[in-house]
C-alpha positions in Angstrom: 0.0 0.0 0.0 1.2 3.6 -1.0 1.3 5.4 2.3 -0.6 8.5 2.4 0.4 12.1 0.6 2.9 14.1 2.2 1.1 16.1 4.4 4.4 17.7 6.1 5.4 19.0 2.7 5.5 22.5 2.2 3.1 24.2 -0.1 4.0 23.9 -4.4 4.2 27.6 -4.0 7.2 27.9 -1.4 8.3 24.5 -2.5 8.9 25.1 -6.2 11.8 27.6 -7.0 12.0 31.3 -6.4 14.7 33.6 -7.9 16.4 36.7 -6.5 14.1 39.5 -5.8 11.0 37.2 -5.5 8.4 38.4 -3.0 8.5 36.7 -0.1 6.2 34.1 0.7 6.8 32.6 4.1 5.1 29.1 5.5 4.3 28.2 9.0 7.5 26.0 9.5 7.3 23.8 12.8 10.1 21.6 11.7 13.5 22.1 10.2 13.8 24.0 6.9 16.5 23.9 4.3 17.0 26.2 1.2 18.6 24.4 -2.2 20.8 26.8 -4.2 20.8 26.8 -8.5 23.7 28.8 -9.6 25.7 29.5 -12.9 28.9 29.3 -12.2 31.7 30.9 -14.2 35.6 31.3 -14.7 34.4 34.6 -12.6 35.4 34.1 -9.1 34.1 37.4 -7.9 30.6 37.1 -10.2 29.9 33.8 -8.5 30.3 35.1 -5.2 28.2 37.6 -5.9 25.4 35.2 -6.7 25.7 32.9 -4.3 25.7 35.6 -1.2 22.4 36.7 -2.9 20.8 33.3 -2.4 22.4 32.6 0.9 20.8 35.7 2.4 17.7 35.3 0.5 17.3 31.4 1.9 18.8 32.9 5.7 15.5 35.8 5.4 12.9 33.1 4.4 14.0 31.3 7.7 16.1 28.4 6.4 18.6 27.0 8.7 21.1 25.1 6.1 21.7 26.1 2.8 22.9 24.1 0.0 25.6 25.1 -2.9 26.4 23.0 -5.6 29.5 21.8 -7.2 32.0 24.2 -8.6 29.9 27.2 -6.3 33.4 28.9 -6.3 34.1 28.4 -10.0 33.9 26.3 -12.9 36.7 27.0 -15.4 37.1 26.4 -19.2 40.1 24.1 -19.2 42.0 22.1 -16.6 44.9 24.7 -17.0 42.5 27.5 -15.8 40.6 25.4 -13.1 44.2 24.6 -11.3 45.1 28.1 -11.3 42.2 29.9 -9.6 42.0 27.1 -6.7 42.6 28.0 -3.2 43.6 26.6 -0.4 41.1 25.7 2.4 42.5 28.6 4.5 42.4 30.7 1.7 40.5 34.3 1.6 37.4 32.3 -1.0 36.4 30.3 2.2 36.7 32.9 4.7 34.4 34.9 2.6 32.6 32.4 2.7 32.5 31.7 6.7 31.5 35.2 7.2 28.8 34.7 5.4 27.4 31.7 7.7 28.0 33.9 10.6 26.4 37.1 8.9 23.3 35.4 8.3 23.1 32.7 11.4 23.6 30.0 9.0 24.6 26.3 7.8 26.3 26.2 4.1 26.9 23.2 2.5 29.7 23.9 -0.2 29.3 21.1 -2.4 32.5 21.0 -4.6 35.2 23.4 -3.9 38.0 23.1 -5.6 40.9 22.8 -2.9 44.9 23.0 -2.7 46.0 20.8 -0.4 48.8 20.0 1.5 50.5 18.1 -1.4 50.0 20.6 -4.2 53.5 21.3 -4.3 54.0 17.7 -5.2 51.2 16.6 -6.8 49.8 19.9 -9.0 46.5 18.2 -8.8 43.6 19.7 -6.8 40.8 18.0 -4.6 37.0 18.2 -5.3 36.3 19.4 -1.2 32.5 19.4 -0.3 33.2 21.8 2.7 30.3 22.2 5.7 30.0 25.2 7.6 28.3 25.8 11.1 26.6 29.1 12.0 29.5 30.9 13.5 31.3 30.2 10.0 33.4 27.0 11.6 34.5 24.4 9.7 32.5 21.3 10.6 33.6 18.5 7.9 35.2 18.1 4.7 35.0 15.0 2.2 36.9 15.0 -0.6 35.8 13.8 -3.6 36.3 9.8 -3.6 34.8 8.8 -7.0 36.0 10.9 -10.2 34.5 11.2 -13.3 36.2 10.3 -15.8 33.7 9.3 -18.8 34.0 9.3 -22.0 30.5 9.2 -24.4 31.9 9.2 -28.1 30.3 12.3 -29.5 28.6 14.1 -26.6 30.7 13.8 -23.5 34.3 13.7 -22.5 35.5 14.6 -18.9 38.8 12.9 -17.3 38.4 14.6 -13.7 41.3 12.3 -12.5 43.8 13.9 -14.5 44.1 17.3 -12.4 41.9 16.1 -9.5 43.4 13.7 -6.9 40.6 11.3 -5.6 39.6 11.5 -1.5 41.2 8.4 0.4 38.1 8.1 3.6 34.3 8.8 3.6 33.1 11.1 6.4 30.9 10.3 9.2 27.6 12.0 8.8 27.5 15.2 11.2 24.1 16.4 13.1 22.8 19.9 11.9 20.1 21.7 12.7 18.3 19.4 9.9 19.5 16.3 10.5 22.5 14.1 10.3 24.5 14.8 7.0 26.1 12.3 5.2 28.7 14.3 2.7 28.9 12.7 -1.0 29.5 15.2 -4.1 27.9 14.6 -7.9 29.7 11.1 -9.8 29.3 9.5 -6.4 25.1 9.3 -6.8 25.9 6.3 -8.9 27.8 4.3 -6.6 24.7 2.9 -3.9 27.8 1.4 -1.9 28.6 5.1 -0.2 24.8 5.8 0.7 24.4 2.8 2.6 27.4 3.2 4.2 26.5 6.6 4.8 22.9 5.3 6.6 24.5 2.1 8.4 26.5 5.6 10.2 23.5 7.5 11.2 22.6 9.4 8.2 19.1 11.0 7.9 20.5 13.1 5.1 22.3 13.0 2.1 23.6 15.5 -0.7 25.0 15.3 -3.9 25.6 19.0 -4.8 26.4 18.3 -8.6 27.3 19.7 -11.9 25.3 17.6 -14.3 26.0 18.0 -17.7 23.0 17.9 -19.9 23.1 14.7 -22.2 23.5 12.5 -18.5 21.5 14.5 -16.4 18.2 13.9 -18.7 18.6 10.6 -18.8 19.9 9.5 -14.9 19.7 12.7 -12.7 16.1 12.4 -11.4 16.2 8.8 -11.2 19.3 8.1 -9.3 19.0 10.4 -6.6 15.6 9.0 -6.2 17.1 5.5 -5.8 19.6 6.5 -3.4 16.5 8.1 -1.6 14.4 5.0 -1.4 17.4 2.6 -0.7 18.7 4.2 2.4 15.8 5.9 3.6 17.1 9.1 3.8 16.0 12.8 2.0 18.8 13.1 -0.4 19.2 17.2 -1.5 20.6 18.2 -4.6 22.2 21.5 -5.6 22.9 21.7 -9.4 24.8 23.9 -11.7 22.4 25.1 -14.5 22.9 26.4 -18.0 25.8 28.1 -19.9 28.8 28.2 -17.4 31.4 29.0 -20.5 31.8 28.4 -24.2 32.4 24.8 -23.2 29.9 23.7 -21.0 26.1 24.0 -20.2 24.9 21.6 -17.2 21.7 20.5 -16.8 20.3 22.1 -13.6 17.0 20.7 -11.9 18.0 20.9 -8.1 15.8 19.2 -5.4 15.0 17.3 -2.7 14.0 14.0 -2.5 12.2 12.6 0.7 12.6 8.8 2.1 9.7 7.3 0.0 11.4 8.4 -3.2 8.8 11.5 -3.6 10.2 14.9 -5.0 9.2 17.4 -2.8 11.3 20.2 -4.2 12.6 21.0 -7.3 14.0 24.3 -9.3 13.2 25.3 -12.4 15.4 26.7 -15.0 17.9 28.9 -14.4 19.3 30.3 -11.0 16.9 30.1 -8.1 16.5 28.7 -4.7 14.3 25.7 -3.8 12.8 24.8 -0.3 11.9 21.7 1.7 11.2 21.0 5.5 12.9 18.0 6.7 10.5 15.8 8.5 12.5 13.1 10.8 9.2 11.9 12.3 8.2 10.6 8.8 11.5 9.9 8.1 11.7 7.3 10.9 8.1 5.8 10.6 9.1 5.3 6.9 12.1 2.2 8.3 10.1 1.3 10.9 7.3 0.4 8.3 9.7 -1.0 5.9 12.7 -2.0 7.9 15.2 -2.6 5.3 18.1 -1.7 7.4 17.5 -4.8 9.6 16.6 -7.1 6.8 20.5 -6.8 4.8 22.2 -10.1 4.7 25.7 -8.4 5.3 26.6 -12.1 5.7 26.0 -12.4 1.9 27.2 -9.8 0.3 30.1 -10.4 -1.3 30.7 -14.1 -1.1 29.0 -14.9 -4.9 31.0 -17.1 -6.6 33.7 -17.6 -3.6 
């Protein structure tokens, strides 16, 4: 049986997505509300800042408490060349920016894909894709490196090779409690690998993002659909921040930002172009959702794995 409707979500009208300057339209929010940003990110450091503050303060006046950035927030650049010479280290004046922000507005960001210097640039000259979590007082709370890279190559229509200026995380990070929910940390090519979500769940997770950069021929056909599958096999929301349209001469990505609740239901989504989204996060129907169906208990961990040994 098909539960009933949603009746925690928020109304279609706050729910669906409102751009800058947008009057405001405020709900009655008893539980925890998070705002999901659409940006178009450029070689422009400054220019993307510029938009991204907009929508942080915009989500912080509606009343969220965590807001959510996608991949490549700080930049996206036009060749591997470019995108290794703007990136910063994590102690760089990008991020600060960036944590006085959080404070300024009372806060959570979720910075789903900066692109980080670490400690081994000098030896390596490759970067890390960092998703970097903020508290309120602008604090560094978590940061997971990018484990899975994308390197595909669709003859004709797509051709990325991530790995060859991005050095791939070496651990997964322990979901951290927010003002939301626990927060499992994941970041765009690792939707299609279920392995990390349920390792993120069997760790507390209640939440998990893939702040993403989509391009357009993959995003139409397995955007939607995977992050609804990682939604429905860990029984978690899953919230997606996307990059949308024409970031250079290059590259246009694919956009359509939302959340996703734990019976695989959309309840927030953006439409096209730059714009915010908005969802409450309900943990009471979260948790009556595994107690109904109580997958978690039913995996045969004593299985898995042992085909054909």
């Amino acid at each position: 049986r098909v539960p009933p409707a949603r009746l925690s979500a928020l109304p279609r009208s706050v729910l669906c997505s409102l751009r800058p300057g947008a009057a405001p339209r405020r709900a009655m929010a008893t539980k925890p509300l998070v705002a999901v940003a659409q940006v178009t990110s450029t070689p422009d450091k400054e220019r993307n800042l510029a938009a991204c503050t907009g929508l942080v303060r915009e989500a912080a006046e509606r009343g969220a408490c965590l807001v959510f950035l996608p991949e490549g927030f700080d930049y996206i650049g036009c060749a591997p060349a470019q995108t290794l010479s703007l990136a910063e280290g994590l102690d760089g004046p990008l991020m600060g920016r960036y944590a006085e922000l959080a404070r300024d507005c009372g806060v959570w960001l979720s910075l789903g894909g900066f692109h980080e210097r670490g400690q081994d640039w000098e030896t390596t000259q490759c970067i890390y894709n960092c998703h970097v979590l903020l508290d309120s007082t602008g604090h560094l709370v978590a940061a997971y490196r990018k484990t899975h890279l994308c390197d595909v190559e669709l003859e004709g229509r797509v051709s990325m090779k991530e790995s060859s200026f991005t050095n791939p995380g070496t651990e997964i990070v322990a979901p951290v409690s927010t003002p939301a929910g626990k927060l499992g940390l994941s970041i765009c090519y690792d939707m299609r690998f279920p392995e990390l979500s349920l390792v993120l769940r069997r760790a507390g997770a209640e939440i998990l993002t893939y702040p993403s950069a989509f391009t357009v021929h993959t995003g139409s056909a397995h955007w939607e659909v995977l992050l609804r599958a990682r939604a429905i096999e860990s029984q978690c929301y899953v919230v997606a921040a996307a990059q949308t349209g024409k970031n250079h001469e290059h590259r246009t990505s694919y956009g359509h930002s939302l959340v996703v609740d734990p019976w695989g239901a959309v309840v927030a989504q953006c439409r096209e172009g730059p714009g915010l989204c908005y969802a409450e996060i309900d943990l009471e129907y979260l948790h009556r959702i595994r107690r109904e169906i109580p997958v978690q208990s039913h995996r045969r961990h004593d299985l898995y794995g042992t085909v054909g040994l």
